[in-house]
C-alpha positions as a Markdown table, in Angstrom:
| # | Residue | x | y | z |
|---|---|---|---|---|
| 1 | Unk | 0.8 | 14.6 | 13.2 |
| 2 | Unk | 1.4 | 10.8 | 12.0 |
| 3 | Unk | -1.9 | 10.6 | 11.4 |
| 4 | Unk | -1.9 | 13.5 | 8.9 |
| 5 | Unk | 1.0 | 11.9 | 7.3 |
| 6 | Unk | -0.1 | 8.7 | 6.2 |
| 7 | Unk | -3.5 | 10.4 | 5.3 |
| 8 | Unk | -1.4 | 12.8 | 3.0 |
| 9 | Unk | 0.4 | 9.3 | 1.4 |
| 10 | Unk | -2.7 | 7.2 | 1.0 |
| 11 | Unk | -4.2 | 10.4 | -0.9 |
| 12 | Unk | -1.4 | 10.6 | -2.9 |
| 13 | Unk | -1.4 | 6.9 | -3.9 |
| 14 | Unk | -5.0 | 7.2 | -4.6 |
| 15 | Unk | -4.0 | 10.5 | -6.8 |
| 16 | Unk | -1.2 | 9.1 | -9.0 |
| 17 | Unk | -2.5 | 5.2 | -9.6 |
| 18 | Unk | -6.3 | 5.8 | -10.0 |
| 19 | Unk | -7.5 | 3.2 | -7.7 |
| 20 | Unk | -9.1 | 4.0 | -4.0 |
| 21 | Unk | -7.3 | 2.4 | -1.3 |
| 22 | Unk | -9.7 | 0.3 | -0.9 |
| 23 | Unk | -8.9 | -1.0 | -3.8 |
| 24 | Unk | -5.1 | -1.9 | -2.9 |
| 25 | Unk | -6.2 | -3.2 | 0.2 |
| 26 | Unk | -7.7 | -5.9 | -1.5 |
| 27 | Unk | -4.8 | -6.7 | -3.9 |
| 28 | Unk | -2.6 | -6.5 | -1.0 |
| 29 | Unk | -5.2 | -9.3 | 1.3 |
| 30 | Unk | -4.6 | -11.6 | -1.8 |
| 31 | Unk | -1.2 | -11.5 | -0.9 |
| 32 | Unk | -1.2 | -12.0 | 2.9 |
| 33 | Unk | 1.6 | -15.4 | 2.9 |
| 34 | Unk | 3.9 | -13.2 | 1.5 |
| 35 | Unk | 7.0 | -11.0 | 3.7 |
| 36 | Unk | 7.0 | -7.2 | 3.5 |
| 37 | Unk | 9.0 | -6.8 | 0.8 |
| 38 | Unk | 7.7 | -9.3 | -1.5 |
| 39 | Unk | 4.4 | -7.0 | -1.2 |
| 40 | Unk | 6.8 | -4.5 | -2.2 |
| 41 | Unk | 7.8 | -6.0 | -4.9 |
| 42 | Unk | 4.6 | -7.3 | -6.3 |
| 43 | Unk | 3.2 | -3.9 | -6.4 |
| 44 | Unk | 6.1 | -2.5 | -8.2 |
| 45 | Unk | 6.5 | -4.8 | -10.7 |
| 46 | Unk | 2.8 | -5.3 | -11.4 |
| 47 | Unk | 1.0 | -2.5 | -10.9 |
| 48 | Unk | 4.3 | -0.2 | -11.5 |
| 49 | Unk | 4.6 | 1.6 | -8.4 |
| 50 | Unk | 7.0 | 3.3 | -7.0 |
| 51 | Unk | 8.9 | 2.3 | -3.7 |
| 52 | Unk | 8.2 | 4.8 | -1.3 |
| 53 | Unk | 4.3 | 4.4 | -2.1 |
| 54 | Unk | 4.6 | 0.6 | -2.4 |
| 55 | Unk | 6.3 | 0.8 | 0.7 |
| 56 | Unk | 3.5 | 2.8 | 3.0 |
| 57 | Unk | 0.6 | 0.8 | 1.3 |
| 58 | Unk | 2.4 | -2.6 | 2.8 |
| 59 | Unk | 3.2 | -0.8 | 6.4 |
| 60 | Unk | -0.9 | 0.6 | 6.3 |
| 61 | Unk | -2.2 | -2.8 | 5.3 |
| 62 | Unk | -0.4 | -4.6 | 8.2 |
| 63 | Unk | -0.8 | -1.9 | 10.9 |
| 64 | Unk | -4.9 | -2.1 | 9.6 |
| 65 | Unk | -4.4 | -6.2 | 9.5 |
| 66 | Unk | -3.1 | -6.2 | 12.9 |
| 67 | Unk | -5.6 | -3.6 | 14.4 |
């Protein structure tokens, strides 16, 4: 059931922003140095995202990083 959850959030992010996950995958690996919420942050304030999604793309890019 976790499973379907996240796949539900990544195909909502890819819904409302545009971009393929792939896509903020990439954005997020140029940002590796930073904490959790920095990532956060930077996604908010420059690509104008909203918390919760910001959020889940950080936890998905660490859990994929340390997979």
């Amino acid at each position: 059931m976790a499973k379907r959850i996240v796949t539900v959030q990544l195909d909502l992010i890819e819904n409302t922003y545009g971009k393929p996950i792939s896509h903020w995958l990439k954005v997020l690996d140029e940002m590796k140095e930073k904490k959790h919420m920095e990532m956060v942050s930077t996604l908010k304030l420059e690509h104008k995202m909203g918390h919760g999604h910001a959020n889940a793309l950080v936890a998905y890019h660490r859990a994929q990083s340390a997979a």
